[in-house]
ZANUMAR-995266 format. One record per residue: x, y, z of N, C-alpha, C, CB in turn. Coordinates in steps of 0.2 Angstrom, whole numbers, plus 2048, in hexadecimal, padded with zeros to 3 digits. Each point is the difference from the previous one (the first is absolute). Glycine has a CB too. Layout:
XYZXYZXYZXYZ ...
***
This chain:
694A35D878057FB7FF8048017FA7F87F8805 80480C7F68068007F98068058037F67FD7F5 80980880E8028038038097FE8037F1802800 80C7FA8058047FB8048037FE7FC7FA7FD809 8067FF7F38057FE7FC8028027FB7FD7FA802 80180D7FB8058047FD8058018067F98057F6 8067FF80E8068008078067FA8027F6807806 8057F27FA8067FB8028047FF7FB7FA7FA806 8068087F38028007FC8048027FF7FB7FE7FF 8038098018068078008057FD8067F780C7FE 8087F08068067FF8078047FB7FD7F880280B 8067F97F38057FB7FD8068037FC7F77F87FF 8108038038068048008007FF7F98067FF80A 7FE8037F38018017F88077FE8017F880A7FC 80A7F07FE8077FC7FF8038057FB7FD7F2802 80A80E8018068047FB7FE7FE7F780A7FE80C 7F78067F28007FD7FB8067FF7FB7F5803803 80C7F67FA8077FD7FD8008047F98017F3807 8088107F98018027FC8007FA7F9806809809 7F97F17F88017FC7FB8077FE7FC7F4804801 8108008038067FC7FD8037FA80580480D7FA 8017EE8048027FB8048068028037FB7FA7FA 80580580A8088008028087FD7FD7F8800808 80A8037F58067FE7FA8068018017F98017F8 8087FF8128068047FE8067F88027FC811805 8097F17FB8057FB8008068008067FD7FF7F3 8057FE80F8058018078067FF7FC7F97F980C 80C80E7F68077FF7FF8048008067FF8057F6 8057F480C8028008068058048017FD7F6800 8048107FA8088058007FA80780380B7FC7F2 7EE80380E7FB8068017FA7FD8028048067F8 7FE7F88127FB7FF8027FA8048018087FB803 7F980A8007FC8068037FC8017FA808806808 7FC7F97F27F98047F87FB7FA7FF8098077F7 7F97F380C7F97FE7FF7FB7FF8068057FD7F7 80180680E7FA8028057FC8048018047FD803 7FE8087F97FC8078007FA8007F780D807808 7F57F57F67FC7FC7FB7F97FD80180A7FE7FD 7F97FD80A7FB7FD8037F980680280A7F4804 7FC80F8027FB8068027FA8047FD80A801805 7FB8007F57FA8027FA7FB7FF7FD8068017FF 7FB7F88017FC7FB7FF7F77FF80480D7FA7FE 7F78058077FD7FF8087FB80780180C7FA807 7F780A7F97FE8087FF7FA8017FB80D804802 7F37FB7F97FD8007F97FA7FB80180C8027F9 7F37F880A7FC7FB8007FE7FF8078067FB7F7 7F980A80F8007FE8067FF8088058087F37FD 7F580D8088018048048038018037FC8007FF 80A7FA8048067FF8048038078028027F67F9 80180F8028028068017FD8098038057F77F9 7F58048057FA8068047FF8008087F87FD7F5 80A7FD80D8008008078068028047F97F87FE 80680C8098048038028067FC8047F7809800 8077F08008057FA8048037FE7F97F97FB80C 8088087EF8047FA7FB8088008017F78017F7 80C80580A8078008018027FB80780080E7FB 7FD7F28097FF7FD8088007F87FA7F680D80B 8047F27F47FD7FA7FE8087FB7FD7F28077FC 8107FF7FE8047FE7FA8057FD8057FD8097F5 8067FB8108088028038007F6805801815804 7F87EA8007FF7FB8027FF7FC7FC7FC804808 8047F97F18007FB7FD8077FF7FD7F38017FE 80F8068008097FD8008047FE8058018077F8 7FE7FD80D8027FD8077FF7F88017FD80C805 7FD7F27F97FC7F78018067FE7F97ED7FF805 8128047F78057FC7FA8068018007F98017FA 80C80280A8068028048027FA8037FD80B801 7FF7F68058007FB8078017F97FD7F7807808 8067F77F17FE7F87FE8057FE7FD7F37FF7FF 8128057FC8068017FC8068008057FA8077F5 8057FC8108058008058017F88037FD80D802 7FC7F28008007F88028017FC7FC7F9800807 8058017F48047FA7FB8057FF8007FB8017FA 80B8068058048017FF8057FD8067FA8087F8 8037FA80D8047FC8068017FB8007FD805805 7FC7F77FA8027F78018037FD7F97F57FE80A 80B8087F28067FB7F98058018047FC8027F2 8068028118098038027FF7FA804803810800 7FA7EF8068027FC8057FF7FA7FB7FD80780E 7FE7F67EF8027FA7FC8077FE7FD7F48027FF 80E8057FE8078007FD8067FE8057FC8087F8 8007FC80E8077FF8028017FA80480180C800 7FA7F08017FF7FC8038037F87FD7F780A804 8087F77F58027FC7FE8088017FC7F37FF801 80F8088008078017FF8047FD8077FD80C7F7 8007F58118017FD8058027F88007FA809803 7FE7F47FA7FF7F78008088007F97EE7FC803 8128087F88077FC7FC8088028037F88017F4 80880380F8078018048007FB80680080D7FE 7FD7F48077FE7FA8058047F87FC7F0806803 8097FA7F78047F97FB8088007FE7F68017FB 80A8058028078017FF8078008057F88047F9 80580080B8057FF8087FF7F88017FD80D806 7FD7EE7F98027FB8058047FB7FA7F480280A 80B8007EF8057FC7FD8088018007F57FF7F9 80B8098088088008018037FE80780080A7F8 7FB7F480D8017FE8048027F98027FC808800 8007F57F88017FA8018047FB7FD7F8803802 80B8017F78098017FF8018028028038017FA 7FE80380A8038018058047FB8057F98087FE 8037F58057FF7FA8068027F97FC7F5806807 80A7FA7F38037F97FA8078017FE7F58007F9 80C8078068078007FE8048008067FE8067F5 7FE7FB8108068038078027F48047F5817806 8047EA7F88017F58018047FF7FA7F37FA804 80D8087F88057FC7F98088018037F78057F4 80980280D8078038048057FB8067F880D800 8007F18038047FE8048027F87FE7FA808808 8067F47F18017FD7FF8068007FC7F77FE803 80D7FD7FB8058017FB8007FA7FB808807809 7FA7F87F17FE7FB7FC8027FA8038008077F7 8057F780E8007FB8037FD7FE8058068017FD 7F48048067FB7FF8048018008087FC7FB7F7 80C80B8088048038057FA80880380D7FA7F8 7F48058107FC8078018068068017F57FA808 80680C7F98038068008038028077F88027F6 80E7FF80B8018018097FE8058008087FB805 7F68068057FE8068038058048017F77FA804 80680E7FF8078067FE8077FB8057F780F800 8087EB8048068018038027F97FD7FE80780C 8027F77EC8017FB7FC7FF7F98048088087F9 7F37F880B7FF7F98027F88007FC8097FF80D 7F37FD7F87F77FE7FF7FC8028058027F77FB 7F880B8037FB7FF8047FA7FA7FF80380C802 7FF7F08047FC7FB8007FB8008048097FB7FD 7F38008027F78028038038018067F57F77FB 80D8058098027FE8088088038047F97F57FC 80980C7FF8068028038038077F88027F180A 8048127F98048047F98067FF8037F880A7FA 80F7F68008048018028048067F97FE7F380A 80980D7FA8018057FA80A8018037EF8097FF 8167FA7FD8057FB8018058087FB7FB7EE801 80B8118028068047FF8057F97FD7FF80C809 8047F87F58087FA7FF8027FE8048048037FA 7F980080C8067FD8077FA7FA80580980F802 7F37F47FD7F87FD8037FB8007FC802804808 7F97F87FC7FB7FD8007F780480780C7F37FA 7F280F8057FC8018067FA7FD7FD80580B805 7F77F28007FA7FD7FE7FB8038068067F47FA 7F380F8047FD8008067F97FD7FF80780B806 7F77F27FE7FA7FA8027FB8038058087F67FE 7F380E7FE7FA8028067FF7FC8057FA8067F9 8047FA80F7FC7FC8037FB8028048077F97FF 7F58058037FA8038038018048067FA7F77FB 80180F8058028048098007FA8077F980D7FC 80D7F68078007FC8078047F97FD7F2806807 8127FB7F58047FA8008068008027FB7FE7F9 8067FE80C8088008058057FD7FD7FB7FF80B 80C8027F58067FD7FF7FF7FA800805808803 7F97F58028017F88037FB7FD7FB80480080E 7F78037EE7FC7FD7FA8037FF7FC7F7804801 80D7FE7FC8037FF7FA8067FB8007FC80B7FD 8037F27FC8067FC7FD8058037FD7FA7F7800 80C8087FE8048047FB8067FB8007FD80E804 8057EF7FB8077FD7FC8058037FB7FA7F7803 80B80A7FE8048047FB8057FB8007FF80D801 8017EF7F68057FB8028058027FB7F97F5804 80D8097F88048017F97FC8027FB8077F8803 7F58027FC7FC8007FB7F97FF7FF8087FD7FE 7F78048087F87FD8047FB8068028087F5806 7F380E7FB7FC8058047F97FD8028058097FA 7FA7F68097F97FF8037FF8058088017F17FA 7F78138017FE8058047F77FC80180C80D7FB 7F37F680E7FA8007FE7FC80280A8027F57F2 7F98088107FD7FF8078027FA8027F78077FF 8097F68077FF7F98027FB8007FF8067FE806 7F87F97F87F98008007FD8017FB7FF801809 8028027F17FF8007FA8058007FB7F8806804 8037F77F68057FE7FB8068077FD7F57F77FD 8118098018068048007FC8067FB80E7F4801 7F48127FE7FD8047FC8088007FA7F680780C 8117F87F48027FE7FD8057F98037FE80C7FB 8047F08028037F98008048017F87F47F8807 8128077F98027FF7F98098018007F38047FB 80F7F78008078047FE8018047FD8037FA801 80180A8048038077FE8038037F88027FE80D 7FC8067F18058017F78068008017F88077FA 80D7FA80A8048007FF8037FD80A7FE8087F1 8067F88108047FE80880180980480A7F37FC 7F580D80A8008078038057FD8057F48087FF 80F7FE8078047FE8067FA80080480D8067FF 7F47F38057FA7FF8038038068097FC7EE7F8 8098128078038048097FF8087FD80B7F6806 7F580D7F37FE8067FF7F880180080A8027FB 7F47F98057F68027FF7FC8008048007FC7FA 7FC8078087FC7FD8077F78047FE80E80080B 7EF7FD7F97F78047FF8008038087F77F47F6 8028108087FF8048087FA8037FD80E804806 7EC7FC7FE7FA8028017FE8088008007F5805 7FC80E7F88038068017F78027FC812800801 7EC8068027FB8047FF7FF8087FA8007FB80E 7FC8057EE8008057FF7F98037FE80D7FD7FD 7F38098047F88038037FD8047F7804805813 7F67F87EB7FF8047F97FA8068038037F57F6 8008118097FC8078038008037F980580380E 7F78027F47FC8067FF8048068037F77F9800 80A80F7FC7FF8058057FC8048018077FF801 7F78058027FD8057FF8038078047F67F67FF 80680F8008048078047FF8008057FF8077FA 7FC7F48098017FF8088047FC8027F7803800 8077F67FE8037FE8048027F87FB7FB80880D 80C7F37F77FE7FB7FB7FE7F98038088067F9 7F47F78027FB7FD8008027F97FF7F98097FD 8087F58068027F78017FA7FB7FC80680280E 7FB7FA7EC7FD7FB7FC7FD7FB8048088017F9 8017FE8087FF7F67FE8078028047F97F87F2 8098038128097FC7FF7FF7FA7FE805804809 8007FB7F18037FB7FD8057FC8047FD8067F7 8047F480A8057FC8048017FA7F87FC802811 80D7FE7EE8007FB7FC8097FF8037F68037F4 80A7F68078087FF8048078027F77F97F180D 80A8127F78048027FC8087FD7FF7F7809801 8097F37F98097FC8018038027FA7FD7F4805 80A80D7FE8048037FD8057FA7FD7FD80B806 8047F37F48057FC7FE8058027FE7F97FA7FF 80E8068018058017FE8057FB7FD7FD807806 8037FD7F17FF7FB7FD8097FD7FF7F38047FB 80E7F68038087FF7FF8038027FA7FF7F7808 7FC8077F38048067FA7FD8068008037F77F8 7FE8108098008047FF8018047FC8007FD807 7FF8017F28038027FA7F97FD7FC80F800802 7EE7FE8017F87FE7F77F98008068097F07F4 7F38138087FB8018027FA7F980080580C7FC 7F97F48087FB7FA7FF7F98018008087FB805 7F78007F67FD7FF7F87F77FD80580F7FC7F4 7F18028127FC7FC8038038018087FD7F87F6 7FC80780F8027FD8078017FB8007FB806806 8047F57FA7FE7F98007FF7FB7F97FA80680B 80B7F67F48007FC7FA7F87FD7FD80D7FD804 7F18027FA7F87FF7FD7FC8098007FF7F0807 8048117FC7FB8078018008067FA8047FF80D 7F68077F18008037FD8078037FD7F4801805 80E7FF7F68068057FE7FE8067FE8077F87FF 7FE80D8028008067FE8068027FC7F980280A 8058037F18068027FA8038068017FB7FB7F8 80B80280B8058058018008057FE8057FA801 7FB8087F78018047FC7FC8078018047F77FA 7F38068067FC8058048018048067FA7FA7FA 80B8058098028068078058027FB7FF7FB80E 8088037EF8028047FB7FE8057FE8027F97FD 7F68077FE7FC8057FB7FF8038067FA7FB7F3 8038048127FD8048048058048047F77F77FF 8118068048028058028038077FB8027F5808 7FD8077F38078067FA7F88057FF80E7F67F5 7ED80980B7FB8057FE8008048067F97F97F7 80980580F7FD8028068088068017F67F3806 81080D7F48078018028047FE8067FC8087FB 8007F28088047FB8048057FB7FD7F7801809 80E7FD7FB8057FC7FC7FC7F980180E807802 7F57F67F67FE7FA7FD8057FA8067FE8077F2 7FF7F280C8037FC8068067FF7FE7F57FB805 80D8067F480A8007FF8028058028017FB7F9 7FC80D8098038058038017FE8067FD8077FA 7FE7F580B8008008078047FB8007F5803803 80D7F87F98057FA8018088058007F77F37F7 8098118038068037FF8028028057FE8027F6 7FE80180F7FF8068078037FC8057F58067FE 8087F38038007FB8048087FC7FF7F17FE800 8118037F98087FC8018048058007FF7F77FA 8008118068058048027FF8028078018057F4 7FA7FB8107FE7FF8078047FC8047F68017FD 8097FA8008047FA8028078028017F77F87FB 80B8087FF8078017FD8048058037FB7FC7F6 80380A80D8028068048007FD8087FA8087F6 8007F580D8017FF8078057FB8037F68037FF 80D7FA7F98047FB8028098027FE7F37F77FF 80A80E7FC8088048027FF8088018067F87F7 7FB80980F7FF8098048068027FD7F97FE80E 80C7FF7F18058047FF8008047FA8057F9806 7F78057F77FE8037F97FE8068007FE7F77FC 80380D7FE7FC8078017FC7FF7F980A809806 7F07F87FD7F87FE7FB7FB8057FD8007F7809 80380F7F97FC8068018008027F7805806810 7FC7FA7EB8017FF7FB7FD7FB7FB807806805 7F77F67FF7FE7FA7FA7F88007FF80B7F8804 7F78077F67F88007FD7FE7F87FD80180E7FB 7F97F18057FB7FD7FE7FF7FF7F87FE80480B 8077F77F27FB8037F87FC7F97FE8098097FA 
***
């Protein structure tokens, strides 16, 4: 037996044995690798790590695991960043949008609490729009598909308009802003189709039916400022800014146009071919 246990003895593994120094080296972030190869030394010196024939194998797999987890970090800071550079643009887009939409209502006010006209210097109104030259007035008034001629009401008086269906209350009633020639004006029903195209073929919406009246006005020399007395007004002057930015003539060029128009058809004998505009 004493025997035996000198043998089991002899078999028990024998631990490395430490150099008894500490490990003292220090990380320079300008000199990674030196204190990796520091560590190795270390490791080497205090361990059998490097005795075994899997350590290069071993080592290459734990930088690889420590790679893989810097990378994932590193991803979801980026998508957190950018995610949150997304949520403040988003913000930011919805605030210029919302000046935006503040100043573009402000616009359409004027400090008299005059609106802004539409491109054909009249209004759009919930229910009807109308929109007007110096010589005219057009008004048109959606009505519902499948509405016949003999449904509608229309009166064109001097001073007077009342448009609407029988049987329901008028969609306009009111005096007019200024007198028209009641024998130059007239309304008429009339369709128009909102499409789509495509390379094949074109694709039909909707038809719209609305009734469209043309008034003709009796002074043809001032723009009006309203359809209907009590009704929203609009400021002249903004078709002004808006023509001269667009290089369309202002509504004193179109007046000027309109009295040398005039003024030419009513003398042919004249030679006009020369005359300007200032």
């Amino acid at each position: 037996m004493a025997i035996l246990s000198e043998y089991e003895e002899d078999q028990k593994p024998t631990k490395p044995s430490s150099s008894g120094k500490p490990f003292n080296a220090a990380l320079d972030p300008s000199n990674p690798l030196g204190f990796l190869e520091a560590v190795f030394e270390f490791v080497s010196r205090e361990s059998d790590l490097f005795k075994s024939d899997s350590v290069v194998r071993d080592v290459n797999a734990l930088v690889r695991a420590v790679k893989e987890k810097v990378d994932s970090e590193e991803k979801k800071r980026r998508e957190k960043a950018e995610k949150r550079a997304s949520e403040e643009r988003a913000r930011a887009s919805a605030s210029v949008k919302e000046e935006k939409k503040e100043a573009e209502a402000e616009s359409e006010k004027t400090t008299d609490g005059k609106k802004a006209p539409n491109k054909g210097n009249g209004l759009d109104m919930d229910n009807y729009s109308w929109v007007q030259t110096l010589q005219e007035v057009t008004i048109n008034v959606p009505v519902p598909p499948g509405t016949k001629s003999r449904f509608i009401t229309c009166e064109i008086k001097k001073n007077h308009l009342k448009v609407g269906l029988k049987g329901q209350p008028p969609i306009i009633d009111g005096e007019l802003f200024q007198s028209v020639k009641v024998d130059d004006s007239f309304w008429s029903l009339g369709t128009s189709a909102l499409h789509k195209t495509s390379t094949k073929a074109l694709h039909i919406h909707r038809i719209r039916k609305s009734i469209s009246v043309l008034l003709t006005k009796q002074n043809q020399m001032e723009w009006w400022k309203c359809l209907v007395k009590g009704g929203p007004e609009i400021d002249t002057q903004k078709f002004d800014q808006r023509q001269k930015s667009m290089g369309l003539p202002t509504s004193d060029e179109m007046q000027k146009q309109e009295i040398l128009k005039k003024f030419m058809s009513e003398h042919p004998e004249m030679d006009f071919s020369r005359a300007k505009m200032s």
